[in-house]
C-alpha positions as CSV (number, residue, x, y, z in Angstrom):
1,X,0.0,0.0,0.0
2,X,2.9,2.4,0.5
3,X,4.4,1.7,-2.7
4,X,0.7,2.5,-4.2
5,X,1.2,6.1,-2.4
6,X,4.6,6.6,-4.0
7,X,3.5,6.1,-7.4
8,X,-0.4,6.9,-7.7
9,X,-1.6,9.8,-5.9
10,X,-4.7,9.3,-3.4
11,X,-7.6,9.9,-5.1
12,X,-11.7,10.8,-3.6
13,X,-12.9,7.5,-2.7
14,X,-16.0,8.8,-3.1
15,X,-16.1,10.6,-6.8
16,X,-14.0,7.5,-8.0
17,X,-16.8,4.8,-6.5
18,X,-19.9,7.1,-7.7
19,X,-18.5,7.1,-11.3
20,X,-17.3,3.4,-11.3
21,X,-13.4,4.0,-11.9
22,X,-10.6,2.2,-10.3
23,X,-10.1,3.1,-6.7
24,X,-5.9,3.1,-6.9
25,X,-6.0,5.5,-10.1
26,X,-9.1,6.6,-11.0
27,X,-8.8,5.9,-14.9
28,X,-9.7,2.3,-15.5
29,X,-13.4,0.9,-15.0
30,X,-14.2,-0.7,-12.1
31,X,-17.1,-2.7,-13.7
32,X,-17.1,-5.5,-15.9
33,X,-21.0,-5.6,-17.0
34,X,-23.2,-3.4,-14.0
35,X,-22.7,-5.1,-10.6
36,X,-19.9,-7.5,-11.4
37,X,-16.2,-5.9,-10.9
38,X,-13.8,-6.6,-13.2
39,X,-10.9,-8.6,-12.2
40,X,-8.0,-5.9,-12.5
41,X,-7.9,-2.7,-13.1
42,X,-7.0,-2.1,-16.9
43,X,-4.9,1.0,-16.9
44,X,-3.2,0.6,-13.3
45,X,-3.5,-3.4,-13.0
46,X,-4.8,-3.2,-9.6
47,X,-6.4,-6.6,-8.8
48,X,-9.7,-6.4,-7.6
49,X,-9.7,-9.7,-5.5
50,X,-10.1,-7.5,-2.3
51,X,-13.2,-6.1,-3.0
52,X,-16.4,-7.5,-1.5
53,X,-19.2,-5.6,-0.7
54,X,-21.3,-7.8,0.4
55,X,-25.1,-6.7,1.3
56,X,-24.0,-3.1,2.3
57,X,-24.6,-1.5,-0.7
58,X,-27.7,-2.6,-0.8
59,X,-29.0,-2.6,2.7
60,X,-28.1,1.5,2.0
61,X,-30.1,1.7,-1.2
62,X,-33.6,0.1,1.1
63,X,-32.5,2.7,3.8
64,X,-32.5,5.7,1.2
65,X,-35.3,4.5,-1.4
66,X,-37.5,3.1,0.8
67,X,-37.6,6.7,2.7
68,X,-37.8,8.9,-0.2
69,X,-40.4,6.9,-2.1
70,X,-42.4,5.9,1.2
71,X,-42.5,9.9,2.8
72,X,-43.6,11.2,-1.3
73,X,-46.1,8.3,-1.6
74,X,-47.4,9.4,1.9
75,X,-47.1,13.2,1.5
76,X,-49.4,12.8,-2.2
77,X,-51.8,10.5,-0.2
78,X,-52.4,13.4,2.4
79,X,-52.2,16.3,0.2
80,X,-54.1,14.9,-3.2
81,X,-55.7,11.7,-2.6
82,X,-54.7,10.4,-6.0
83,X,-56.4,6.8,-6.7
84,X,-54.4,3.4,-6.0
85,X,-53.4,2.9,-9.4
86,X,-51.9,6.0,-9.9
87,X,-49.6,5.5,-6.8
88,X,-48.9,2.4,-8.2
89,X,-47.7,3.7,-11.8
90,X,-45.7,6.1,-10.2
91,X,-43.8,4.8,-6.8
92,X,-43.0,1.2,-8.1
93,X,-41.0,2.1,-11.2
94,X,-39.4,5.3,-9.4
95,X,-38.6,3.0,-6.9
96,X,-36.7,0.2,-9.5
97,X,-34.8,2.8,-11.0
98,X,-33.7,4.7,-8.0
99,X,-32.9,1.3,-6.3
100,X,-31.2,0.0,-9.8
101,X,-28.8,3.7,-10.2
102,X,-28.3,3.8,-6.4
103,X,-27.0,0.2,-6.0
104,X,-23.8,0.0,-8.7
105,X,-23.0,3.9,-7.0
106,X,-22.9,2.9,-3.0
107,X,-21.1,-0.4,-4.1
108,X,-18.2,1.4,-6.1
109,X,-18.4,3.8,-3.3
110,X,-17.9,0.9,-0.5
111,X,-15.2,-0.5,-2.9
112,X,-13.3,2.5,-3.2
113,X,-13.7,2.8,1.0
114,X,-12.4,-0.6,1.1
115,X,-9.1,0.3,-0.8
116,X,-8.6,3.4,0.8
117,X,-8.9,2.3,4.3
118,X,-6.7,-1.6,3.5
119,X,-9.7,-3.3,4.4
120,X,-9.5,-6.8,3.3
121,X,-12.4,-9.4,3.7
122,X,-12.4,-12.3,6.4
123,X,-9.3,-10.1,8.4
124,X,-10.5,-9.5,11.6
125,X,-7.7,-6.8,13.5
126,X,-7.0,-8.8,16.8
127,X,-4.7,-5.9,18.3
């Protein structure tokens, strides 16, 4: 991880795993298809065997949709009383998409936290 300092400088864990580029250098994809990461990273060669996410990604994306499209479905039930199948044609596809865009985001985010912070799966610090 040192040597990664030395030659690539740190980059926004958080811009880099929003747009889906490689954690080390921020050029290459991190994405091989839209939820499967690629093995290595094709302009820096960083291997992406560390990565797992895991469920976080999308235990965040339930948190987050869930609230948005629950309090608007709730505030247009209060405020217009719209019929049932208008709530339906509008709250389950908004929530698919944002729940489809939100998910490949938070889980190049979580990568990208993953690299920056030496996380590595199954290693528990015992002091």
């Amino acid at each position: 991880m040192s040597e990664d300092k030395a030659l690539y400088p740190p980059v926004d864990p958080f811009s880099t795993g929003l747009c889906g580029h490689c954690p080390r250098c921020g050029q290459g994809k991190l994405f091989d298809g839209y939820l499967k990461l690629k093995p290595r990273c094709a302009a820096c060669g960083l291997d992406y065997a560390f990565a797992e996410a895991g469920d976080g990604p999308v235990v965040f994306v339930l948190l987050i949709v869930g609230f948005l499209v629950v309090g608007a479905a709730l505030w247009m039930e209060v405020s217009f009383s719209p019929p049932m199948w208008l709530h339906f044609l509008l709250w389950i596809p908004l929530a698919i998409g944002l729940g489809l865009a939100l998910t490949r985001m938070l889980k190049g985010v979580l990568v990208a936290l993953q690299y920056r912070n030496n996380a590595r799966p199954g290693e528990i610090d015992r002091g």
